[in-house]
C-alpha positions as CSV (number, residue, x, y, z in Angstrom):
1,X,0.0,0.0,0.0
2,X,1.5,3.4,-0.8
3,X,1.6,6.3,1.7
4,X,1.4,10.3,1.3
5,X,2.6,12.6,3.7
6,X,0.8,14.6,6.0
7,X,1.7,18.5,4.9
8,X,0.8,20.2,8.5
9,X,3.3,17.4,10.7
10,X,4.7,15.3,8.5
11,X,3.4,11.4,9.4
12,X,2.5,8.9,6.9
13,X,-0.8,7.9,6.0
14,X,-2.6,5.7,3.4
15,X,-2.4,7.2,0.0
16,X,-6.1,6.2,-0.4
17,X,-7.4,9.2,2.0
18,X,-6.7,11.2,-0.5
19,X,-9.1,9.8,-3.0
20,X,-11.8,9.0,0.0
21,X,-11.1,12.8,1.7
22,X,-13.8,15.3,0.8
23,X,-12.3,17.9,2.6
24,X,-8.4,18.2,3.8
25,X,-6.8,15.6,2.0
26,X,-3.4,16.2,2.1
27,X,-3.7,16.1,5.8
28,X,-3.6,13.0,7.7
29,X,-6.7,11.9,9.9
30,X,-5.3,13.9,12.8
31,X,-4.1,16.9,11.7
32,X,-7.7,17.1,9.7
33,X,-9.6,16.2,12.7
34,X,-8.0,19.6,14.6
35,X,-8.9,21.4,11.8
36,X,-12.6,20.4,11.7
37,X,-12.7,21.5,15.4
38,X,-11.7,24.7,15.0
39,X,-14.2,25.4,11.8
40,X,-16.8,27.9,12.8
41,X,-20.1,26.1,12.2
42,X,-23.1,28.6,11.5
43,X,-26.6,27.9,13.3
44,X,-29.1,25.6,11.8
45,X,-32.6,25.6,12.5
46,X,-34.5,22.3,13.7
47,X,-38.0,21.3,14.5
48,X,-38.7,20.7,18.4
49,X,-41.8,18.5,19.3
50,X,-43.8,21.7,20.1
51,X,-43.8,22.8,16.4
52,X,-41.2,26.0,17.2
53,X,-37.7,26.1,15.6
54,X,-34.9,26.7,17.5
55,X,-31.0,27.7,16.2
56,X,-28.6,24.5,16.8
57,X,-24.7,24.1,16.1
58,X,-23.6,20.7,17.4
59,X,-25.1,17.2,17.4
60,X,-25.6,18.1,21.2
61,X,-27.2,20.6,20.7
62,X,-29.7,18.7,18.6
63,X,-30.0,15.8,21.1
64,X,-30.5,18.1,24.2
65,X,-33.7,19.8,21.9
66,X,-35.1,17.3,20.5
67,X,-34.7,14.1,22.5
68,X,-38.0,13.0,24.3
69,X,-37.2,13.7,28.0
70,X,-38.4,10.3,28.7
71,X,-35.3,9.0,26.6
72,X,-32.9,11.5,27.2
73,X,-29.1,10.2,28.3
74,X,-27.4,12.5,30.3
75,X,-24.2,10.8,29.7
76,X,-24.7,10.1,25.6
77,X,-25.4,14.2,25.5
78,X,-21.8,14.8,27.4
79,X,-20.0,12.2,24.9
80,X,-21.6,14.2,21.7
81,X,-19.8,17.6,22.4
């Protein structure tokens, strides 16, 4: 299998990312990942249960408003961040 180099630290990785990678691919997986942390996500607007919209930004936030409380998971909402 051949390997690229990472242009931010300078590792190997499998030359396939590139093909796969939508976005970043001449990064490797974890020099991309702190890169899509650090993107500036605009808010989205999603449906809540009572019919009203409200602005979102993370998967978090979409699981705190629109979980049922009767299945909410206090913990699963910490691990979405």
């Amino acid at each position: 299998m051949s390997s690229a180099e990472c242009q931010k630290c300078g590792a190997e990785y499998p030359s396939a990312r590139k093909e796969v990678a939508k976005y970043l691919p001449n990064l490797c997986i974890n020099c991309a990942t702190d890169v899509d942390n650090l993107i500036k996500v605009s808010y989205s607007s999603v449906p809540t249960h009572k019919g009203a919209y409200l602005p979102v930004r993370t998967k978090k936030d979409v699981y705190n408003l629109t979980c049922n409380p009767k299945n909410y998971d206090h913990e699963y909402s910490e691990n979405l961040s």
